[in-house]
C-alpha positions in Angstrom: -7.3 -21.7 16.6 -5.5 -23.8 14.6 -1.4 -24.0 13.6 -1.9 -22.7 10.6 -4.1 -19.9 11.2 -1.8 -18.9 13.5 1.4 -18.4 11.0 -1.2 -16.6 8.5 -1.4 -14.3 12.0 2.0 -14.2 12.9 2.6 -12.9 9.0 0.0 -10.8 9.1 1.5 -9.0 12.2 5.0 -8.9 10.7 3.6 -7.7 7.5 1.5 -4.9 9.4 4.4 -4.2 11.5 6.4 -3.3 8.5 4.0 -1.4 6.6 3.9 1.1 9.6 7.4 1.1 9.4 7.4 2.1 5.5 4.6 5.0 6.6 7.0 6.5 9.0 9.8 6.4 6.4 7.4 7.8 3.8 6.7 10.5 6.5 10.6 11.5 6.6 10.7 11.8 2.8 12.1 8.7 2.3 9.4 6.8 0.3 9.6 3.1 -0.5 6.3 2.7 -3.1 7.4 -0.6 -4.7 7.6 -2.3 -1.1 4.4 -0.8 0.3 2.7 -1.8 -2.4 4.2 -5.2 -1.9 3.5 -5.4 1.8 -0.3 -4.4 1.1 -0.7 -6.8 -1.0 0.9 -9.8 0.7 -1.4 -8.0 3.4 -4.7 -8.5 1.2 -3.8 -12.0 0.1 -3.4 -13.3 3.9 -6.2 -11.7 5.2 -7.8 -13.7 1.9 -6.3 -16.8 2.8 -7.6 -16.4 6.4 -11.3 -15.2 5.5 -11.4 -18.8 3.2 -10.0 -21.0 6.1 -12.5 -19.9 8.0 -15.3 -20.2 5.4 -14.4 -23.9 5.3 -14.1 -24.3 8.3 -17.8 -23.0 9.0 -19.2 -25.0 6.4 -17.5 -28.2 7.4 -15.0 -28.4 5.2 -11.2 -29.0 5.4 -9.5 -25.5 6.0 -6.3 -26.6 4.8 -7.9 -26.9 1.5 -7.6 -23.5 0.9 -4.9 -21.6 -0.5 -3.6 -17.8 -1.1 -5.1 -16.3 -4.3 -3.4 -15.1 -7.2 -2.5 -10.9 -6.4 -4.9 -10.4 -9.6 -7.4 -11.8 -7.8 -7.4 -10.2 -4.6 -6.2 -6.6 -5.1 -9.6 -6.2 -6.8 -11.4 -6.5 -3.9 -12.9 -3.6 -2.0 -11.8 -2.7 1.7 
């Protein structure tokens, strides 16, 4: 796997490690909505940045190319 892939993974872990986090805070009645949000989206726009890497990758092309998407872009997409 390469370097970079590997920091979108190590963020991706932090990121997911935090959103459990703001659920068990949310479960004590101590919601955080504007940083969950936040979270899941930075979430959605790694995962993005990771699915395109390895698109280019697969069709030959240089992975470092590609780049995280705009939020408007990505929190359209369907899970």
């Amino acid at each position: 796997m390469a370097e970079r892939d590997e920091q979108v993974f190590d963020t991706i872990e932090r990121l997911v490690d935090e959103e459990h986090h703001l659920y068990e805070r949310e479960a004590l009645g101590e919601p955080e909505h504007e940083r969950l949000r936040a979270v899941q989206l930075e979430l959605d726009r790694c995962w993005d940045l990771l699915r395109q890497r390895r698109a280019r990758r697969a069709a030959g092309e240089e992975p470092d190319d590609a780049s995280a998407r705009p939020e408007g872009t990505v929190e359209g997409y369907l899970q």
